[in-house]
DSSP file (Angstrom, degrees, kcal/mol; ACC not computed):
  #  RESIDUE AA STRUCTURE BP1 BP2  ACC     N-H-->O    O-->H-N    N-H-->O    O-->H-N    TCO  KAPPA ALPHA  PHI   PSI    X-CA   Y-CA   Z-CA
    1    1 A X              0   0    0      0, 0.0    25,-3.9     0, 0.0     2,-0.3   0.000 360.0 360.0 360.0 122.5   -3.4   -8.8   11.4
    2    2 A X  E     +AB  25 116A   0    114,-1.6   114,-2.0    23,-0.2    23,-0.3  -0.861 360.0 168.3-125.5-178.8   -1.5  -10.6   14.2
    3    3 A X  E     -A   24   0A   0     21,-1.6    21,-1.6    -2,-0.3   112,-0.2  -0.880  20.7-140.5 178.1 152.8    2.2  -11.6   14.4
    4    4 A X        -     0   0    0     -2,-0.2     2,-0.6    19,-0.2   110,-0.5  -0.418  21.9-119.7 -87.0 163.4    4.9  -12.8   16.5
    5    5 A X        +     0   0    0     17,-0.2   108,-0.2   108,-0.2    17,-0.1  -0.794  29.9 178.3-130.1 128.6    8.4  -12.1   16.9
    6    6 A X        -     0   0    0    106,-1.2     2,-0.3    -2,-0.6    -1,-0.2   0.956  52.3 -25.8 -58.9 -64.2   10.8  -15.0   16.2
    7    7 A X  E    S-C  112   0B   0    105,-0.9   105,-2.4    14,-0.0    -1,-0.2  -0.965  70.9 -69.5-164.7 175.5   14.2  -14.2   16.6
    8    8 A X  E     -C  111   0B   0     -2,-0.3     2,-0.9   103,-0.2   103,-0.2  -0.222  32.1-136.4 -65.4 133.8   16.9  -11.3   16.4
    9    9 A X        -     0   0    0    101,-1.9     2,-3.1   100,-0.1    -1,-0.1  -0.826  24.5-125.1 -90.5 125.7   18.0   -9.6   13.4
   10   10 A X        +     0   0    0     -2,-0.9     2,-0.2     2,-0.0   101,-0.0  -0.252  67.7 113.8 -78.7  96.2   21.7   -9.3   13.5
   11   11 A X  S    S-     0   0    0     -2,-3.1     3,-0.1    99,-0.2    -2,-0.0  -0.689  79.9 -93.0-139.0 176.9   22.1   -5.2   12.9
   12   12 A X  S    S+     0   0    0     -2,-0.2     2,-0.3     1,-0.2    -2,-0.0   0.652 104.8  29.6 -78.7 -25.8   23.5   -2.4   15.4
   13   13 A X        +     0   0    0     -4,-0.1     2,-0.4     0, 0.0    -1,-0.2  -0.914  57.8 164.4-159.3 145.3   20.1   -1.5   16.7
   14   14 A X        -     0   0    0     -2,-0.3    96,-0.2    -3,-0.1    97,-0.0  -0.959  45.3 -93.1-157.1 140.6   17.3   -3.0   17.1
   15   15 A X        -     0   0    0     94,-1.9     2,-0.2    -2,-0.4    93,-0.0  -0.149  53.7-117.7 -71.8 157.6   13.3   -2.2   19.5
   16   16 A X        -     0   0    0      0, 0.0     2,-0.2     0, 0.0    -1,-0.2  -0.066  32.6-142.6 -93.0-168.2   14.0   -4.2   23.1
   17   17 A X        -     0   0    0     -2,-0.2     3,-0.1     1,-0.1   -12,-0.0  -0.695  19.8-162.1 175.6 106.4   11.2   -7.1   23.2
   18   18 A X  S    S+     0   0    0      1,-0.3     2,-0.4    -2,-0.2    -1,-0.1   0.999  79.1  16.7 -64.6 -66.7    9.6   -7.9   26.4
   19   19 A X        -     0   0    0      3,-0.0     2,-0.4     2,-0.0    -1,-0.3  -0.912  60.2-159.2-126.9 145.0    8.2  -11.5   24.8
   20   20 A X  S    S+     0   0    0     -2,-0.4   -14,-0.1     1,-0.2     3,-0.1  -0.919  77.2  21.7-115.4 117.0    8.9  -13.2   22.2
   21   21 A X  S    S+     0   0    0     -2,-0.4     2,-0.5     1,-0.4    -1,-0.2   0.573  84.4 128.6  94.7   8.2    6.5  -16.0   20.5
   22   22 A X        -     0   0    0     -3,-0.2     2,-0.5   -17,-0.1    -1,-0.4  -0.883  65.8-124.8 -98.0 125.3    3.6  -14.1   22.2
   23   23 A X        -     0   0    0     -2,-0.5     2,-0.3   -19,-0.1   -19,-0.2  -0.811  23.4-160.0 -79.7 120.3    0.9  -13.4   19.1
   24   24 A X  E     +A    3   0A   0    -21,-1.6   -21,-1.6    -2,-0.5     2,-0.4  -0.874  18.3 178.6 -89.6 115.0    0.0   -9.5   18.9
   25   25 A X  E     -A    2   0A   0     -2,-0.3     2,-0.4   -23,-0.3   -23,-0.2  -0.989  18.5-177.5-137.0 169.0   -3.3   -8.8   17.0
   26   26 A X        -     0   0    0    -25,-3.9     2,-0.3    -2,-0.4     3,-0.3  -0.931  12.5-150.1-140.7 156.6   -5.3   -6.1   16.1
   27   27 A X  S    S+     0   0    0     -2,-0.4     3,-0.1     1,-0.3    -2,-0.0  -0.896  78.7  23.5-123.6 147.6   -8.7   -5.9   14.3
   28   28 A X  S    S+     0   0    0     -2,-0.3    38,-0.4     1,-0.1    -1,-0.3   0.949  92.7 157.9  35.3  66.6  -10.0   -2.9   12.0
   29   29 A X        -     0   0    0     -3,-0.3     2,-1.6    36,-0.2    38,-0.2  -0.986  49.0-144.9-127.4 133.3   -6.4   -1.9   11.4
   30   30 A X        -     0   0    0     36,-1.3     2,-0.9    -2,-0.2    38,-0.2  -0.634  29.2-153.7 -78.5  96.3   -4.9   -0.2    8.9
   31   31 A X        -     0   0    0     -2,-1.6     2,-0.4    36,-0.2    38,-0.2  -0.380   4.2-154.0 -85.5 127.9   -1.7   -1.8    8.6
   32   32 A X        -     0   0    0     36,-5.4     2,-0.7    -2,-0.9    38,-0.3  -0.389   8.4-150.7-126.4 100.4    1.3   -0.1    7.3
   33   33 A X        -     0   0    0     -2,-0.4    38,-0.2    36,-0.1    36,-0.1  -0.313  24.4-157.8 -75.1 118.7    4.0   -1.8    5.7
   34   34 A X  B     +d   71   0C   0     36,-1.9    38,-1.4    -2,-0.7     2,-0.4  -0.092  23.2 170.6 -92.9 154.9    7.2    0.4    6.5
   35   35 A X        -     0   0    0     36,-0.1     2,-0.4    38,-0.1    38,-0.1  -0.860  19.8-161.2-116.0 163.8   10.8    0.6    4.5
   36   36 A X        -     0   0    0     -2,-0.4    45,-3.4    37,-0.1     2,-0.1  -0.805  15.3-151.4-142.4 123.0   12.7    3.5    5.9
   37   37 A X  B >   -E   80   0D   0     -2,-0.4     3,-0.9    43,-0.3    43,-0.2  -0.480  30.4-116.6 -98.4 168.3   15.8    4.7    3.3
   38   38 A X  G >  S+     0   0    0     41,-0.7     3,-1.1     1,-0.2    44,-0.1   0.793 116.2  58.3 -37.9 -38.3   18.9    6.2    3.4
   39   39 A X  G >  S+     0   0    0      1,-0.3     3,-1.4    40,-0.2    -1,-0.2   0.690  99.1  61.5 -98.1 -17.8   17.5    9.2    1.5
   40   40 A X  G <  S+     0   0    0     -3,-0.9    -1,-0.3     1,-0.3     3,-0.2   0.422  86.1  76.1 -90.5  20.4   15.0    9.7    4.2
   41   41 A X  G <  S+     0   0    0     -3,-1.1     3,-0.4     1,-0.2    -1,-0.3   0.374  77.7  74.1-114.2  -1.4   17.7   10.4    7.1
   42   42 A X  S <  S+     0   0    0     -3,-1.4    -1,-0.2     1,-0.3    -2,-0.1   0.487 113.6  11.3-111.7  30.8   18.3   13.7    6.0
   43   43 A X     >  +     0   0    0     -4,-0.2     4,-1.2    -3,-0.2    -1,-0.3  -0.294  63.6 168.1-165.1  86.0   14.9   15.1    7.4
   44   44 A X  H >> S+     0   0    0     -3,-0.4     4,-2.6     2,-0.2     3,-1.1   0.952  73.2  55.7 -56.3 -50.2   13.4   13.0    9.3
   45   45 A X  H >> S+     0   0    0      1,-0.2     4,-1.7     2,-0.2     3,-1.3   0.934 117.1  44.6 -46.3 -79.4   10.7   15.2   10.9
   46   46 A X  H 3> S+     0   0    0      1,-0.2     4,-1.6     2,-0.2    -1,-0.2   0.678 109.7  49.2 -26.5 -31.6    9.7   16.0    7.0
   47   47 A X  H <X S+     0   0    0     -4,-1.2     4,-2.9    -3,-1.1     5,-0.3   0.866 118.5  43.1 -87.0 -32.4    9.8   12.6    5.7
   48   48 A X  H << S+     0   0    0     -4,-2.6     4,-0.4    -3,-1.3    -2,-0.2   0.898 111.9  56.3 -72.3 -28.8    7.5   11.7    9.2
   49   49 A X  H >X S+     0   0    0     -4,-1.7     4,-1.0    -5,-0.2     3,-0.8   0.956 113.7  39.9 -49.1 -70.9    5.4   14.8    8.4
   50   50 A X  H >X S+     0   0    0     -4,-1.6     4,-1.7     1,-0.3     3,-0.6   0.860 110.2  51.0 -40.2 -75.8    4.8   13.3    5.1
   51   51 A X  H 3< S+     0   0    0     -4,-2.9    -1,-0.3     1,-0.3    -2,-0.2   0.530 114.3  58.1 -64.2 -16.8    4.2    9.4    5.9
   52   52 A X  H X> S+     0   0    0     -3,-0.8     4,-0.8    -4,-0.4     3,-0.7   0.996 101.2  47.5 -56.2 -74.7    1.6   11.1    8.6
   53   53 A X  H <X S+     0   0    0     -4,-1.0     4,-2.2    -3,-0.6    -2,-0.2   0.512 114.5  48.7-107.8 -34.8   -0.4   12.8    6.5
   54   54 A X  H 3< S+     0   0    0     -4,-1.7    -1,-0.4     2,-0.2    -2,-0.2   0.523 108.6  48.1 -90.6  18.8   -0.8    9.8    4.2
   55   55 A X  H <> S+     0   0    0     -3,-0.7     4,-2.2    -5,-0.2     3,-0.5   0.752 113.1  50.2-102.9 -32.6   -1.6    7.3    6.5
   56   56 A X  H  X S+     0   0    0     -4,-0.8     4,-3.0     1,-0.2    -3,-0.2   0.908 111.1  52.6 -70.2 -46.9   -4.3    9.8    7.9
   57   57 A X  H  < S+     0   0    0     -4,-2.2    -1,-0.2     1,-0.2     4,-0.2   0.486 116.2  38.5 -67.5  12.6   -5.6   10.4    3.9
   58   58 A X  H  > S+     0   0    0     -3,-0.5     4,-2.1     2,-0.1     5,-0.3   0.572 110.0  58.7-116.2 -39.7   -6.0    6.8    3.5
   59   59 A X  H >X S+     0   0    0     -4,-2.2     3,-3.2     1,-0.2     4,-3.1   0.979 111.4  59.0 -28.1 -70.6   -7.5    6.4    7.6
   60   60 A X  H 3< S+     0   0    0     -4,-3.0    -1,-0.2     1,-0.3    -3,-0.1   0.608 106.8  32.7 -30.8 -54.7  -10.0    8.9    5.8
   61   61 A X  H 34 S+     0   0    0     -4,-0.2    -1,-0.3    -5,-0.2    -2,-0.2   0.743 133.4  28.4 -94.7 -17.7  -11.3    7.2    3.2
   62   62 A X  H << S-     0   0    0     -3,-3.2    -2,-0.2    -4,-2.1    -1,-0.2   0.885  89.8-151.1 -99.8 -15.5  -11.3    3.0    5.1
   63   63 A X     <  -     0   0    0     -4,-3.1     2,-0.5    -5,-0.3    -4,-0.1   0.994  18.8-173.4  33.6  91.6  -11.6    4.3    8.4
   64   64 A X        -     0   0    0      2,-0.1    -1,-0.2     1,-0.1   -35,-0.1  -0.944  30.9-126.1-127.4 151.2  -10.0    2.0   10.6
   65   65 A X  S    S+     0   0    0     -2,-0.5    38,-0.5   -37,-0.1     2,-0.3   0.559  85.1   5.1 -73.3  -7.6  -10.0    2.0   14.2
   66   66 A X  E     -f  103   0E   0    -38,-0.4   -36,-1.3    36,-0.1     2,-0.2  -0.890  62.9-134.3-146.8-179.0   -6.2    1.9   14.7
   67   67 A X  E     -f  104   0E   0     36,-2.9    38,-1.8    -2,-0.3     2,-0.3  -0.772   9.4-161.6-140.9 100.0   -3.0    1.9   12.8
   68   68 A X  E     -f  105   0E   0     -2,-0.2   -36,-5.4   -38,-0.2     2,-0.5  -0.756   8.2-155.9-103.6 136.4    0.3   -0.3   13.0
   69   69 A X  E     -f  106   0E   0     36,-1.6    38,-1.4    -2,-0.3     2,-0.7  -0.945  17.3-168.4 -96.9 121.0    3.2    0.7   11.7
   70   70 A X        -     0   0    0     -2,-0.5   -36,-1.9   -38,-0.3    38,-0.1  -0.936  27.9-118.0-120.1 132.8    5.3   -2.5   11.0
   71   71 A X  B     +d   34   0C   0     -2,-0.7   -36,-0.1    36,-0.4   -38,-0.1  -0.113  41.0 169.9 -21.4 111.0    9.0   -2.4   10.1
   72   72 A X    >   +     0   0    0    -38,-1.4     3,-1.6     1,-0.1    -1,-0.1  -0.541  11.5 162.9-142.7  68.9    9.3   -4.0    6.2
   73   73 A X  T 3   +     0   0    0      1,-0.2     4,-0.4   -38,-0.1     3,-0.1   0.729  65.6  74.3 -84.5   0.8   12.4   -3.4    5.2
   74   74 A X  T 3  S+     0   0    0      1,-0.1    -1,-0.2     2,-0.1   -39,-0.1   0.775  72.2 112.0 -44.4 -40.0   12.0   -6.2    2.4
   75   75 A X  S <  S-     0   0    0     -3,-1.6    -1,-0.1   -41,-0.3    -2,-0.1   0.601 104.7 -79.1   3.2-106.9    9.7   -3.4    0.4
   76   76 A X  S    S+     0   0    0     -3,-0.1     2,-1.1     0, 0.0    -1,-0.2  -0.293  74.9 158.2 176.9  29.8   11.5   -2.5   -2.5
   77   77 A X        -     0   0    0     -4,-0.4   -39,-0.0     1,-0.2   -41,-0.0  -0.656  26.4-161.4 -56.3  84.1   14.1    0.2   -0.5
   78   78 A X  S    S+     0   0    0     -2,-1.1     2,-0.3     1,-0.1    -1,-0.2   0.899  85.9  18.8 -30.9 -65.9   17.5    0.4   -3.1
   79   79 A X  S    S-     0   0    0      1,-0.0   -41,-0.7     0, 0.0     2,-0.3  -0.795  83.6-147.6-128.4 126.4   19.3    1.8    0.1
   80   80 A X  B     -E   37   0D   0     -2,-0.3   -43,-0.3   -43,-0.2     3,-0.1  -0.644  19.4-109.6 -76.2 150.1   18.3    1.5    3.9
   81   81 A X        -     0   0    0    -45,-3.4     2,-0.3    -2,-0.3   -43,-0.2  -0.017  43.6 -83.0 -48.7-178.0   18.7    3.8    6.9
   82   82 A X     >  -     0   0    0      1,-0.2     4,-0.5   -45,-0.1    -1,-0.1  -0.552  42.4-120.6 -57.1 139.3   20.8    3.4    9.6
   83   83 A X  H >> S+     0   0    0     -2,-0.3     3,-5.5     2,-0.2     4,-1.6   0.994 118.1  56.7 -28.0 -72.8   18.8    1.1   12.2
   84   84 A X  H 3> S+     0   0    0      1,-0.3     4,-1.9     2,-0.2    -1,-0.1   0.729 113.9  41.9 -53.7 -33.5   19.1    4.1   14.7
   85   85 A X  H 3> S+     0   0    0      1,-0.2     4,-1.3     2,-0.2    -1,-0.3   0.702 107.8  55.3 -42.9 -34.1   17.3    6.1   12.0
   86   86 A X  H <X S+     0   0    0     -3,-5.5     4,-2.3    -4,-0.5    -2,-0.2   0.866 113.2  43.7 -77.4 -30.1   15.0    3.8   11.0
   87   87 A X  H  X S+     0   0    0     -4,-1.6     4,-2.8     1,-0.3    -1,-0.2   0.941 109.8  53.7 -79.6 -45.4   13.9    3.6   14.6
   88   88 A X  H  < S+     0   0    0     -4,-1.9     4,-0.3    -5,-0.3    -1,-0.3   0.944 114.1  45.9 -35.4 -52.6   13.9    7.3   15.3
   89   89 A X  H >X>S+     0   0    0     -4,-1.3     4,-2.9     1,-0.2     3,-1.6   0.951 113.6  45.6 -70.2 -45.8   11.6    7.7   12.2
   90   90 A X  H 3X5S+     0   0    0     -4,-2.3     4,-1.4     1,-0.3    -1,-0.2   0.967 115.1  47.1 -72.3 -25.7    9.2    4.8   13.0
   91   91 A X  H 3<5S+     0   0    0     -4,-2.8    -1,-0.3     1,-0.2    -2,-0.2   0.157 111.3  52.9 -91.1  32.3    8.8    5.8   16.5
   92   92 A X  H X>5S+     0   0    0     -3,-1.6     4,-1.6    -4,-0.3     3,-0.7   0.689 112.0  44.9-124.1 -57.9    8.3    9.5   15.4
   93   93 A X  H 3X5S+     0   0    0     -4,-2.9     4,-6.8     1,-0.2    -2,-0.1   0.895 112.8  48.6 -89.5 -42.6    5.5    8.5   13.0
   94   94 A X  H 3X<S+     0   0    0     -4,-1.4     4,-1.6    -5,-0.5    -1,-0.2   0.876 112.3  50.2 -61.0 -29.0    3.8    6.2   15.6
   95   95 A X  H <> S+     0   0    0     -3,-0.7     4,-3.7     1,-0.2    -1,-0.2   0.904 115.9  49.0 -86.9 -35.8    4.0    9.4   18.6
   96   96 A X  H  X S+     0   0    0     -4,-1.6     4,-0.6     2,-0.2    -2,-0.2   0.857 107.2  48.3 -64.5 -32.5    2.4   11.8   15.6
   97   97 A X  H >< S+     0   0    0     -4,-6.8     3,-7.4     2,-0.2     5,-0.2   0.973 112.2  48.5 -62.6 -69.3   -0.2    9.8   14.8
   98   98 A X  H >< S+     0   0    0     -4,-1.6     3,-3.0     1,-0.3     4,-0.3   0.945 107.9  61.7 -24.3 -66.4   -1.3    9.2   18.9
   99   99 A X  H 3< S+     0   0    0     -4,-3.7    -1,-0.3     1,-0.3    -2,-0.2   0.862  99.0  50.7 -58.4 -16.7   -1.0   12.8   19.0
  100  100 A X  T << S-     0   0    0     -3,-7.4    -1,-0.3    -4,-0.6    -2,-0.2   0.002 126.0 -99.6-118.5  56.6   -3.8   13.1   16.5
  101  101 A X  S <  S+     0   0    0     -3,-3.0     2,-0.5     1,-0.3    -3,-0.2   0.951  73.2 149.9  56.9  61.9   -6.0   10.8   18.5
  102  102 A X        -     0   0    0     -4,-0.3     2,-0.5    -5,-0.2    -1,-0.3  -0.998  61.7-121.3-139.2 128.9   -5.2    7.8   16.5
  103  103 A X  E     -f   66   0E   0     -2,-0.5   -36,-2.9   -38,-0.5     2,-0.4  -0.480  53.8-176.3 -34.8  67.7   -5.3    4.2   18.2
  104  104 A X  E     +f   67   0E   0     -2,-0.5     2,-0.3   -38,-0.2   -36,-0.2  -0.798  11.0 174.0-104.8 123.2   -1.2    4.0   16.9
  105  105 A X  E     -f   68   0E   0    -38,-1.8   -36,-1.6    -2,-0.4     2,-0.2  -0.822  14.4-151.7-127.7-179.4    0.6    0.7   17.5
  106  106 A X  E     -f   69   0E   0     -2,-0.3   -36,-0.2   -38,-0.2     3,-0.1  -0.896   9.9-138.4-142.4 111.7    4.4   -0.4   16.2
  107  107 A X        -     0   0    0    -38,-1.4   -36,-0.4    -2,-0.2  -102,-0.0  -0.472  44.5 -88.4 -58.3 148.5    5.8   -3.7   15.5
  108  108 A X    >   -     0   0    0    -38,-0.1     3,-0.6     1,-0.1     2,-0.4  -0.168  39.6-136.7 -22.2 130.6    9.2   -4.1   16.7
  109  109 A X  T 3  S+     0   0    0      1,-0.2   -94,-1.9    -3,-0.1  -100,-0.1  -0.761  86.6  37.4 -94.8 122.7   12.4   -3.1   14.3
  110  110 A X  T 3  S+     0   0    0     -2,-0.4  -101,-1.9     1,-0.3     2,-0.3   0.792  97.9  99.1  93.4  15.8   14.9   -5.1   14.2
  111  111 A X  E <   -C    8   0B   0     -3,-0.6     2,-0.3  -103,-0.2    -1,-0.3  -0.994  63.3-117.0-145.6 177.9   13.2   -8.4   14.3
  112  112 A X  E     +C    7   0B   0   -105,-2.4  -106,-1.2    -2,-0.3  -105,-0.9  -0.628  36.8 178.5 -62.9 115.3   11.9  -11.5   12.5
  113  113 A X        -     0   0    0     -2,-0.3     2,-0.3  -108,-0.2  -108,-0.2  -0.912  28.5-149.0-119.1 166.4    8.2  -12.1   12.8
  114  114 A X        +     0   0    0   -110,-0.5  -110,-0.2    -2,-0.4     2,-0.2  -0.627  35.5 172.5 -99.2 175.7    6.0  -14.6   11.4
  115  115 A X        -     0   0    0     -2,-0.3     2,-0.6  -112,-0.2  -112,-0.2  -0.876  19.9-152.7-174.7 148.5    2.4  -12.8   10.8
  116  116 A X  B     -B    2   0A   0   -114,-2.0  -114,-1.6    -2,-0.2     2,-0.3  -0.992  15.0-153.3-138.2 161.2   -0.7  -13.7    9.2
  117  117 A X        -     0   0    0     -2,-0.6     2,-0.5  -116,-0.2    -2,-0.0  -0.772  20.1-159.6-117.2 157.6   -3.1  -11.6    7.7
  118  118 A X        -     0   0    0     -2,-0.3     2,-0.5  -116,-0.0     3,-0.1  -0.945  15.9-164.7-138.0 162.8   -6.6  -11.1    6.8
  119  119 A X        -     0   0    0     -2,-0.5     7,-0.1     1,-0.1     6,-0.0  -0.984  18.6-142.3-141.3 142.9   -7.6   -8.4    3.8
  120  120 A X        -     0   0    0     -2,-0.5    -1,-0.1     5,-0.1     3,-0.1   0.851  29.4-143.0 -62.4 -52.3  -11.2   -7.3    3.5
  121  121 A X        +     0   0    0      1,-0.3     2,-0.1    -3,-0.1    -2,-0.0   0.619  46.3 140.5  81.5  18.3  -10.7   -7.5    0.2
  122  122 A X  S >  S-     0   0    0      1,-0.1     3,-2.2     2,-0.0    -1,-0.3  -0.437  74.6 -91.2 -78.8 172.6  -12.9   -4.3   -1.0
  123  123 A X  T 3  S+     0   0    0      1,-0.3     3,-0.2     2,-0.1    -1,-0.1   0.625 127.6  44.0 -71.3   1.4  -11.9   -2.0   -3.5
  124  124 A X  T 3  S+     0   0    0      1,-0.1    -1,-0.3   -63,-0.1     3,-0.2   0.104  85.6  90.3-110.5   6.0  -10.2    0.2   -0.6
  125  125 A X  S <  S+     0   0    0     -3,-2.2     2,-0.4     1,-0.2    -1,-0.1   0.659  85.7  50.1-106.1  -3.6   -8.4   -2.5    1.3
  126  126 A X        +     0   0    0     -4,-0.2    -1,-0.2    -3,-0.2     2,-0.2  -0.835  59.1 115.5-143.3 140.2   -5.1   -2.3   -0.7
  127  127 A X        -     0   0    0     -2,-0.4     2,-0.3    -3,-0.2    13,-0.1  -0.818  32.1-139.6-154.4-162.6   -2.9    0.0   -1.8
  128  128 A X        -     0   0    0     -2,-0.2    13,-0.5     2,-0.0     2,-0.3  -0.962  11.0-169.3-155.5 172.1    0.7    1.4   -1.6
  129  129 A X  B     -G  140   0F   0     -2,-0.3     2,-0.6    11,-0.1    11,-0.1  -0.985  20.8-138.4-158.7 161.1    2.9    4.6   -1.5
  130  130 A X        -     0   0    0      9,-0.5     7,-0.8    -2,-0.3     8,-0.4  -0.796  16.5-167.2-138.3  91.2    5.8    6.0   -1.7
  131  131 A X        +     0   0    0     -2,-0.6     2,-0.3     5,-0.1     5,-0.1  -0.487  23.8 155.3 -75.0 159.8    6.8    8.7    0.6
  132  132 A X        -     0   0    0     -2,-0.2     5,-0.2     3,-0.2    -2,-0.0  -0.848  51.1-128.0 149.0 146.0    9.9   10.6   -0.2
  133  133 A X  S    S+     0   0    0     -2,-0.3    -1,-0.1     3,-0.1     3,-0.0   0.757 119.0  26.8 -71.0 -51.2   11.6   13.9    0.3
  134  134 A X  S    S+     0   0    0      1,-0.1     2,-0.2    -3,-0.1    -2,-0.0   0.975 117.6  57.9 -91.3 -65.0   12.1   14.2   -3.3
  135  135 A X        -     0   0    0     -4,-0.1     2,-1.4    -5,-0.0    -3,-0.2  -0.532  69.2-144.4 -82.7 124.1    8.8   11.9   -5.1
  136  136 A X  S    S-     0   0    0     -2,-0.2    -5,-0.1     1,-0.2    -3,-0.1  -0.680  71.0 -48.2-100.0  87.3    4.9   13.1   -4.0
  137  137 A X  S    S+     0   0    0     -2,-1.4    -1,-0.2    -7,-0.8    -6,-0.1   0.754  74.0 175.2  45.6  60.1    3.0    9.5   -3.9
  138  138 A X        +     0   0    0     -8,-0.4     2,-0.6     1,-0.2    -1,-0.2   0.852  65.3  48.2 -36.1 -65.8    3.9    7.8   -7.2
  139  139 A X  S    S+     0   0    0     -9,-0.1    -9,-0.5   -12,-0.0     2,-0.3  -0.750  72.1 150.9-108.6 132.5    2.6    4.9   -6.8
  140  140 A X  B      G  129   0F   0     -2,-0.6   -11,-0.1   -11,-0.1   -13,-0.1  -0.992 360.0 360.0-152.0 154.3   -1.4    4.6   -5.5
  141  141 A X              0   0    0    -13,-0.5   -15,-0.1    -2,-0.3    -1,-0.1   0.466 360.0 360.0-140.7 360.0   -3.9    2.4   -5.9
C-alpha cells in the first residue's frame, strides 16, 4: 500500500500534513479501511475498544507486520461523525494498537489521497466489518 496526499478536504477539522505529494508506503500491512459514524460518537472508547480487538483477530489469523488505519469515509457510512470525532476516534484506535506492540501507522483525516495498492490475493487477504455499538461484525468474509 502506498499513497499521497493531494489536496484539502474542505470540513472543520482536518490531521496537519508536514508534506504533501510525498509517497508513504508500507509492506506486509494490514490495511484498514476506516468510516467513522455519527452513531459511534456516543462512546468512543467502546466503539475503539471494539475496532481494536478486530483488527488484532484478523492481525491473528494474516499476520502482518504493521497496521494503517486510513480515513475512508466513502465506505458505505449513512451518517458521519463530526471531523473532531472522527479524528479523536482514529487517533485513539492507532495509540491502542501501539500500546499492544503493534507497528500502527495513520493516514491523514481530512484529506484527498491518491493510493495504489497491491493485494496478495489469498483466501485471507480480503475481508470487511462492521464495528458498531449496537451490530457484532455483520458482515465477514
Amino acid at each position: 500500500m502506498k499513497y499521497k496526499v493531494t489536496e484539502e478536504v474542505k470540513i472543520s477539522a482536518k490531521d496537519a500534513v508536514e508534506e504533501d505529494n510525498k509517497w508513504f508506503e508500507f509492506r506486509n500491512v494490514l490495511v484498514a479501511f476506516t468510516a467513522v459514524e455519527a452513531s459511534d460518537e456516543a462512546d468512543p472508547e467502546k466503539i475503539t475498544d471494539k475496532c481494536v480487538s478486530e483488527l488484532l483477530q484478523v492481525n491473528e489469523r494474516i499476520k502482518a507486520e504493521r497496521i494503517l488505519i486510513y480515513p475512508y469515509a466513502h465506505l458505505f457510512a449513512p451518517q458521519l461523525a463530526k471531523p473532531k470525532t472522527a479524528i479523536q476516534i482514529l487517533n485513539l484506535i492507532e495509540e491502542k494498537l501501539k500500546e499492544k506492540n503493534i507497528e500502527a501507522y495513520r493516514a491523514p483525516f481530512g484529506w484527498y489521497k491518491e493510493f495504489n495498492i497491491h493485494c496478495l490475493g489469498h483466501p485471507l487477504s480480503e475481508s470487511s466489518r462492521i464495528v458498531s455499538l449496537n451490530v457484532e461484525n455483520s458482515l465477514k468474509s
